[in-house]
SEMILUM-827075 format. One line per field, with one value per residue (C-alpha): residue in three letters; x, y, z. Coordinates in Angstrom, 2 decimals. Example, Ala and Ser with C-alpha at 12.3 -4.5 7.8 and 13.67 -1.06 7.14 Angstrom:
% residues 2
residu: (ALA, SER);
x: (12.30, 13.67);
y: (-4.50, -1.06);
z: (7.80, 7.14);
//
This chain:
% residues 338
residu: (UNK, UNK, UNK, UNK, UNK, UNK, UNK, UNK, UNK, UNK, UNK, UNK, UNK, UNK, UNK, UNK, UNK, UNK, UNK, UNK, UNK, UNK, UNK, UNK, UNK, UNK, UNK, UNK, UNK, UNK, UNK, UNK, UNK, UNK, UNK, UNK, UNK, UNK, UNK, UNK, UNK, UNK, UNK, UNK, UNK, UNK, UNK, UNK, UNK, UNK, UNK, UNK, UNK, UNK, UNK, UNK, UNK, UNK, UNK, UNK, UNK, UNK, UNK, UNK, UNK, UNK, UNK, UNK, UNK, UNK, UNK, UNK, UNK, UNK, UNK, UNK, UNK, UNK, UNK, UNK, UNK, UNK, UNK, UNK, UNK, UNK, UNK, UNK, UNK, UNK, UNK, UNK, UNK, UNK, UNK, UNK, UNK, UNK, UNK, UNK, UNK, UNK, UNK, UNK, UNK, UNK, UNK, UNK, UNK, UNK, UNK, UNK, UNK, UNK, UNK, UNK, UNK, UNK, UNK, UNK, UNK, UNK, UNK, UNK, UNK, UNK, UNK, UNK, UNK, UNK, UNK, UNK, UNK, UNK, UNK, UNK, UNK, UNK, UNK, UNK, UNK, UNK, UNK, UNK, UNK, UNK, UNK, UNK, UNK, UNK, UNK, UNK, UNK, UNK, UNK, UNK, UNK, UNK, UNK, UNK, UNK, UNK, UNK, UNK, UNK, UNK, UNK, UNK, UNK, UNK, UNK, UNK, UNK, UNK, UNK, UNK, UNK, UNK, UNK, UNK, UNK, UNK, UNK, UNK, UNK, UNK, UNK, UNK, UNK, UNK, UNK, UNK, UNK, UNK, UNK, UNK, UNK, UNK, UNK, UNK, UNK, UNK, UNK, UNK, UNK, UNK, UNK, UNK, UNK, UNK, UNK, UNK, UNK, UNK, UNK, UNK, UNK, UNK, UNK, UNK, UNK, UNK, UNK, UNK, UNK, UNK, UNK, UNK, UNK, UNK, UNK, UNK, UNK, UNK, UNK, UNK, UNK, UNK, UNK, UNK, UNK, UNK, UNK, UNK, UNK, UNK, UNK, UNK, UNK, UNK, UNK, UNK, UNK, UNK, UNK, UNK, UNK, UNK, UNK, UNK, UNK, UNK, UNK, UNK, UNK, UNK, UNK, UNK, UNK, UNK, UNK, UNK, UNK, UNK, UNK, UNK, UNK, UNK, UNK, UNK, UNK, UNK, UNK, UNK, UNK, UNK, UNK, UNK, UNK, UNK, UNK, UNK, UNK, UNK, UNK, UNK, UNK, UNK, UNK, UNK, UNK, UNK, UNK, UNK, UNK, UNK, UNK, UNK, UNK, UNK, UNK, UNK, UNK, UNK, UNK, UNK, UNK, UNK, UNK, UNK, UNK, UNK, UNK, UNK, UNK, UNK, UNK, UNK, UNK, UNK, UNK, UNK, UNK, UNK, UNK, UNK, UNK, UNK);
x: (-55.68, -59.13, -62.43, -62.85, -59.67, -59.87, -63.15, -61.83, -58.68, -60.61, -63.22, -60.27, -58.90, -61.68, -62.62, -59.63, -58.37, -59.56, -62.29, -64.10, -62.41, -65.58, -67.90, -65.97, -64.44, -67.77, -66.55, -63.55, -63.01, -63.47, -60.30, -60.44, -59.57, -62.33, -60.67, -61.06, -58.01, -57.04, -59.41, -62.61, -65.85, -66.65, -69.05, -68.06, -67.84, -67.32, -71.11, -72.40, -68.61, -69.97, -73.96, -72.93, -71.05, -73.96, -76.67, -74.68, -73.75, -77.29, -78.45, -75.76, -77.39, -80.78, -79.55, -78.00, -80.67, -83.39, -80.67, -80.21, -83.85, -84.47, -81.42, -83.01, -86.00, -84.38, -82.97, -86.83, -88.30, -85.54, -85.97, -89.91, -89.65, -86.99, -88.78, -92.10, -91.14, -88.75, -90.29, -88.54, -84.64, -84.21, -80.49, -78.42, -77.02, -80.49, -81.47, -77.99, -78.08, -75.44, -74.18, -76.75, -75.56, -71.72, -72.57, -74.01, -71.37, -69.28, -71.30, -70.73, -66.69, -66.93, -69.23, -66.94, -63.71, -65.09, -66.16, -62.97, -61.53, -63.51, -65.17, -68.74, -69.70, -71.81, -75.41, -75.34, -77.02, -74.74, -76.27, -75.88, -74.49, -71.02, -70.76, -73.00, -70.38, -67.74, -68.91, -69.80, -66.22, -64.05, -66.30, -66.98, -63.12, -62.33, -65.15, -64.33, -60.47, -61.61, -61.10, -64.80, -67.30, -68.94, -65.93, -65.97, -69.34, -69.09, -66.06, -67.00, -70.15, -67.82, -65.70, -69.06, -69.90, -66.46, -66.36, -69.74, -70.20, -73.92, -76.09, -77.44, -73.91, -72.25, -75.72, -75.22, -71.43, -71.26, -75.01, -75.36, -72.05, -72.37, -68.51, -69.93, -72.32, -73.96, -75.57, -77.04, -80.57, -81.46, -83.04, -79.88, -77.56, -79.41, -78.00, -74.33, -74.64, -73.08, -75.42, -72.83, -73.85, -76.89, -76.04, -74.40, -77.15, -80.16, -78.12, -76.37, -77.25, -80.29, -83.14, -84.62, -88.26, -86.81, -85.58, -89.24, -90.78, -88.88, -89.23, -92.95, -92.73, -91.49, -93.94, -91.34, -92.96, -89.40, -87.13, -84.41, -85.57, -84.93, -81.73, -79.93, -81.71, -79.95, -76.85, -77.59, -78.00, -75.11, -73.01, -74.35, -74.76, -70.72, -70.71, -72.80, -70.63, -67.25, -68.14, -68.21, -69.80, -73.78, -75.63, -74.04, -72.58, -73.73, -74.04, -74.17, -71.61, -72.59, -70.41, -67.82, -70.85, -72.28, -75.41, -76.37, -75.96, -79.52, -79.62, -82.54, -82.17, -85.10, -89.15, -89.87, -88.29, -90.06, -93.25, -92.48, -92.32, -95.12, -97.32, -96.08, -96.96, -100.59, -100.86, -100.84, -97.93, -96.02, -93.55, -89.76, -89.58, -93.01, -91.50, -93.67, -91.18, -89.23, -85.61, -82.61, -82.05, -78.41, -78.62, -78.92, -82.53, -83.28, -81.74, -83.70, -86.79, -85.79, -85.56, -88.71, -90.51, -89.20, -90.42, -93.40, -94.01, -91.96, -92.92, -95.92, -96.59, -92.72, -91.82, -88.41, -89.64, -91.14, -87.85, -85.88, -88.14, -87.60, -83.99, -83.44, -86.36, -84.28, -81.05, -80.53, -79.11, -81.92, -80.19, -79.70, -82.94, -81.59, -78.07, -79.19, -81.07, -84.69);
y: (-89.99, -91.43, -89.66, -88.41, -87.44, -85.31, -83.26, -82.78, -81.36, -79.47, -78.24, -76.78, -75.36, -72.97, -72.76, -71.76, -74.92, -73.39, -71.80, -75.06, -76.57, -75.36, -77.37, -80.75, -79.82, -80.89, -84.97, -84.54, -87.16, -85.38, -85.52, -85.61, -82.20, -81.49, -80.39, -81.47, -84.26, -85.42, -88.21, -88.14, -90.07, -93.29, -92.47, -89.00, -88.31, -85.37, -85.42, -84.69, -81.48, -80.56, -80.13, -78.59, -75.48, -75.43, -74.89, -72.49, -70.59, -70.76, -69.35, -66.61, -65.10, -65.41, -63.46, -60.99, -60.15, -59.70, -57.46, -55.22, -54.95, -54.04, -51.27, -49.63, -49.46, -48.38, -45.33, -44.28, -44.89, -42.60, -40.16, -39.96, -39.50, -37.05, -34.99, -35.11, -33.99, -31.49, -30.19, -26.99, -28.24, -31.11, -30.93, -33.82, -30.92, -30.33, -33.88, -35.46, -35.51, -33.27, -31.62, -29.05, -27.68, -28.02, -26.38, -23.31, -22.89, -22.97, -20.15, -18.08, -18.70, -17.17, -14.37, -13.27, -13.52, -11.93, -9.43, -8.98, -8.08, -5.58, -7.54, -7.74, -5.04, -5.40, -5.77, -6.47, -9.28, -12.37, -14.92, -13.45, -15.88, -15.12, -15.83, -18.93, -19.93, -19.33, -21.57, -24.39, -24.45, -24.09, -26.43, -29.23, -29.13, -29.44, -31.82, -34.66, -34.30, -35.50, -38.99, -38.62, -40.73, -38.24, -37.30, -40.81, -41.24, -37.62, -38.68, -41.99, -40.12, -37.08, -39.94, -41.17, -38.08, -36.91, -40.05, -40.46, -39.74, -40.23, -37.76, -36.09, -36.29, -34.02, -31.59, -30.95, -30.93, -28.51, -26.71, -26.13, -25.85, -28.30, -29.34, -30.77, -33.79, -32.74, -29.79, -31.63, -32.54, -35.44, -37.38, -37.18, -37.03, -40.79, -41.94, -41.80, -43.73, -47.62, -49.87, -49.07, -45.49, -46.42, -48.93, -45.62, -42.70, -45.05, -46.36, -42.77, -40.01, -39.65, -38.47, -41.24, -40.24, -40.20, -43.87, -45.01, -43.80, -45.53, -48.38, -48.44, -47.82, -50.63, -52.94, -52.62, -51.69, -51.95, -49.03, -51.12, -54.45, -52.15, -51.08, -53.89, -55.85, -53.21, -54.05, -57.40, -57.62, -55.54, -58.05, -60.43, -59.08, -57.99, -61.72, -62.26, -60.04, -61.65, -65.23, -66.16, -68.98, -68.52, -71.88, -72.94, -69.62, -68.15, -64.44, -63.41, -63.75, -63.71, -61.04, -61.43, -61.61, -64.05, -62.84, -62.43, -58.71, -56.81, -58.08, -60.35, -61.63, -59.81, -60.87, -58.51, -60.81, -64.12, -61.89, -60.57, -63.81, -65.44, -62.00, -62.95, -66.65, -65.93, -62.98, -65.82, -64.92, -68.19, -68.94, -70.77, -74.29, -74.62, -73.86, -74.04, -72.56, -69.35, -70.21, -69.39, -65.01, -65.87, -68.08, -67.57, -69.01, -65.44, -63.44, -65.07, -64.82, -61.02, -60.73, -61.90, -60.00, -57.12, -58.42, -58.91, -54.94, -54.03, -55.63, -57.93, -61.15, -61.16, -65.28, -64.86, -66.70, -69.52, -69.74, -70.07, -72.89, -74.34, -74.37, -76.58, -78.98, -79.29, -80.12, -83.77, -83.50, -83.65, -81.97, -78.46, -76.80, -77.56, -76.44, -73.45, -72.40, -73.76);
z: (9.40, 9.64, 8.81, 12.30, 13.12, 10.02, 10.97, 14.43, 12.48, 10.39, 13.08, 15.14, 11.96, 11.87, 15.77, 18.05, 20.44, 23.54, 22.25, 22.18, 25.67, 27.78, 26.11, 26.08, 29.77, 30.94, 30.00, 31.37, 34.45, 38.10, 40.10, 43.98, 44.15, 42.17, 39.16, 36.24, 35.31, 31.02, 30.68, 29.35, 30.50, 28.82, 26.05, 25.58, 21.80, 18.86, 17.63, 21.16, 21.91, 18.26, 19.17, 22.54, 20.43, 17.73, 19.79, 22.32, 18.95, 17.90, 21.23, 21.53, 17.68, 19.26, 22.56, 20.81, 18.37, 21.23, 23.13, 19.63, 19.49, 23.16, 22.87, 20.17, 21.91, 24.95, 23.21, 22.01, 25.96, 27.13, 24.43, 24.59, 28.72, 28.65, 25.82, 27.48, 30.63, 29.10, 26.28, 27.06, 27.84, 25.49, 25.60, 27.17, 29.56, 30.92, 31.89, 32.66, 36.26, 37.96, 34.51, 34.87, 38.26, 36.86, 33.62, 35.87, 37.78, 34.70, 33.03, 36.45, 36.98, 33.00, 33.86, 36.65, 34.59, 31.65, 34.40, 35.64, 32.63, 31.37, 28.57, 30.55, 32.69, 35.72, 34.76, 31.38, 29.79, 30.65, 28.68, 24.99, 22.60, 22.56, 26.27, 26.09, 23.27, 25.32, 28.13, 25.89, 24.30, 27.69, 29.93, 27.08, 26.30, 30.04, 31.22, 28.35, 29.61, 33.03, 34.57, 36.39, 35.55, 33.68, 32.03, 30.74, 29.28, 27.54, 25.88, 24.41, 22.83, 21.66, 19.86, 18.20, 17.48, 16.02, 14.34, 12.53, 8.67, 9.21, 7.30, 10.34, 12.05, 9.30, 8.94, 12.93, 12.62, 9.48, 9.11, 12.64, 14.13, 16.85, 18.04, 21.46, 21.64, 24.59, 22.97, 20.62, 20.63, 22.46, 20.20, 18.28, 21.47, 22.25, 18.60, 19.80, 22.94, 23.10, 25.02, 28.15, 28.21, 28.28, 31.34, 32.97, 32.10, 33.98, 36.45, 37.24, 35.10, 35.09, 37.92, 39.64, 38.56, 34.72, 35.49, 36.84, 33.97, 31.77, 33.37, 33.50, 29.67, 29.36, 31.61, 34.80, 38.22, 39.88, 38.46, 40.76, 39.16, 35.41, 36.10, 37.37, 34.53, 31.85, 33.50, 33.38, 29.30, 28.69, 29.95, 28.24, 25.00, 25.67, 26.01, 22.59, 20.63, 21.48, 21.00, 24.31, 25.94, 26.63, 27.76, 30.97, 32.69, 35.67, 35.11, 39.08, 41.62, 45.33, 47.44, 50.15, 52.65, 50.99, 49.85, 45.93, 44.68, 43.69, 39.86, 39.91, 43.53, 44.56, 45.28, 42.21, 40.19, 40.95, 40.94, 37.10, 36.20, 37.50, 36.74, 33.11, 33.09, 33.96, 31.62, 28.94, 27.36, 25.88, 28.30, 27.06, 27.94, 29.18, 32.36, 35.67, 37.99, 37.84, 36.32, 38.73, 38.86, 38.31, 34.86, 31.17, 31.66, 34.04, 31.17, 28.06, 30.54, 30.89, 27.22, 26.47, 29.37, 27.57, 23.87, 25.23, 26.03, 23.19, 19.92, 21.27, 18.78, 18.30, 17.76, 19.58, 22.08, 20.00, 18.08, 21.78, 22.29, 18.72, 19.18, 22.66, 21.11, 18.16, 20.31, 20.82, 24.35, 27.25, 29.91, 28.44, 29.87, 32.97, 32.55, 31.19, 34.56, 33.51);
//
């Protein structure tokens, strides 16, 4: 075994087979049928497969890190809206759209039955403690055992919550006696939510004033241009987290009619952009025109928008530029959507 065929053996000793067969499929000769057939291209070698992974890998780190820091911050925009224009309910139950109109008819169906049998008598006061504990423990129990949508979310954050051996977990757990998640505070309730949830409370839980708010927060006129843009980065930072391949994909699928679905498609987008580029901000690639809505290039654009609002002077986007001027193949600004 030569020198080469040794580092390929040891290269796919350490990175799975078909883990690296989308970044050489690329050489692979074109059949008629447009597939792709055994062969590879003349010239097609392991240094140029090898800096193809390293600089996707590279990418997919810096992806992922400006996703972690925009979630965080994401959490804190949601929490500071929902407090300030609920500085009087600032339980999940009060702001989750929907919960508060099933929670109330909850409390009544309990009224009426305690009621019935004799333990409440007409008139009294219905909302003492041991009826509003009561409520909480028969309606969380039930809603978390539902197959709704709602029933989903709230059970994924119960399971956080259950599950956490964080210092303020066990003092609301233990001091305070809080079994359900959605009676916690929000600042805390906001703690237990995956980057999903989050995907799900803008996109359906919450009011659509709430949403615009947070969107403006966060430098976004469009509250539709926000939310699909959330939904967006979640799948990519799904993406980020197992592995998967970054540089080339195209993150938008056009529908059975033919047309592209909201994320990105729309003028707002193009707008942003160009709105950003004159602002002064330093732009990735030194790129004139807007990238295409449906490439990586539209989601690192999206992630430094975001940066940009969020932790201004942040070099992610200087190191995003660092990294394809350090790569030694010339087309991958343009396969990446720039």
């Amino acid at each position: 075994m030569d020198e080469l065929e040794q580092e390929i053996s040891t290269v796919l000793g350490r990175v799975n087979y078909y883990r690296l067969a989308p970044y050489w499929n690329n050489f692979r000769e074109l059949l008629a049928d447009e597939k792709r057939g055994k062969s590879f291209l003349p010239g097609t070698n392991w240094e140029t497969v090898c800096a193809y992974y390293d600089f996707d890998r590279r990418l997919r780190l810096l992806l992922f890190e400006a996703i972690s820091i925009i979630e965080i911050a994401l959490r804190e925009k949601i929490t500071d809206v929902l407090t300030r224009q609920n500085r009087s309910c600032v339980n999940p139950q009060f702001v989750i759209r929907h919960f508060e109109r099933k929670f109330r008819a909850a409390q009544k169906r309990v009224v009426k039955r305690r009621m019935c049998s004799g333990d409440l008598v007409a008139g009294e006061d219905c909302d003492d403690e041991s009826v509003f504990v009561h409520i909480k423990e028969e309606y969380c129990s039930k809603i978390i055992k539902t197959e709704s949508l709602y029933g989903e979310f709230m059970r994924k954050v119960q399971k956080a919550y259950t599950a956490s051996n964080a210092e303020f977990s066990l003092h609301y757990r233990e001091k305070k006696k809080i079994k359900y998640a959605q009676f916690l505070p929000i600042w805390v309730f906001m703690e237990y939510l995956t980057f999903g949830n989050l995907r799900s409370l803008l996109s359906v839980g919450l009011r659509r004033s709430y949403v615009d708010d947070i969107a403006a927060s966060l430098g976004l006129s469009s509250s539709q241009l926000f939310v699909s843009a959330i939904a967006l980065l979640h799948r990519v930072r799904n993406q980020c987290a197992h592995q998967g391949r970054i540089w080339n994909r195209q993150w938008i699928r056009q529908n059975k009619q033919g047309a592209l679905p909201p994320i990105l498609k729309t003028d707002a987008y193009y707008k942003l952009v160009a709105h950003y580029k004159s602002d002064g901000a330093n732009t990735l690639m030194d790129c004139r025109a807007c990238p295409s809505p449906t490439s990586t290039a539209a989601v690192i654009m999206i992630c430094q928008i975001l940066l940009h609002t969020i932790s201004p002077g942040n070099d992610w986007g200087e190191r995003v530029n660092a990294l394809f001027r350090s790569c030694p193949i010339s087309t991958l600004a343009a396969e990446t959507g720039f």
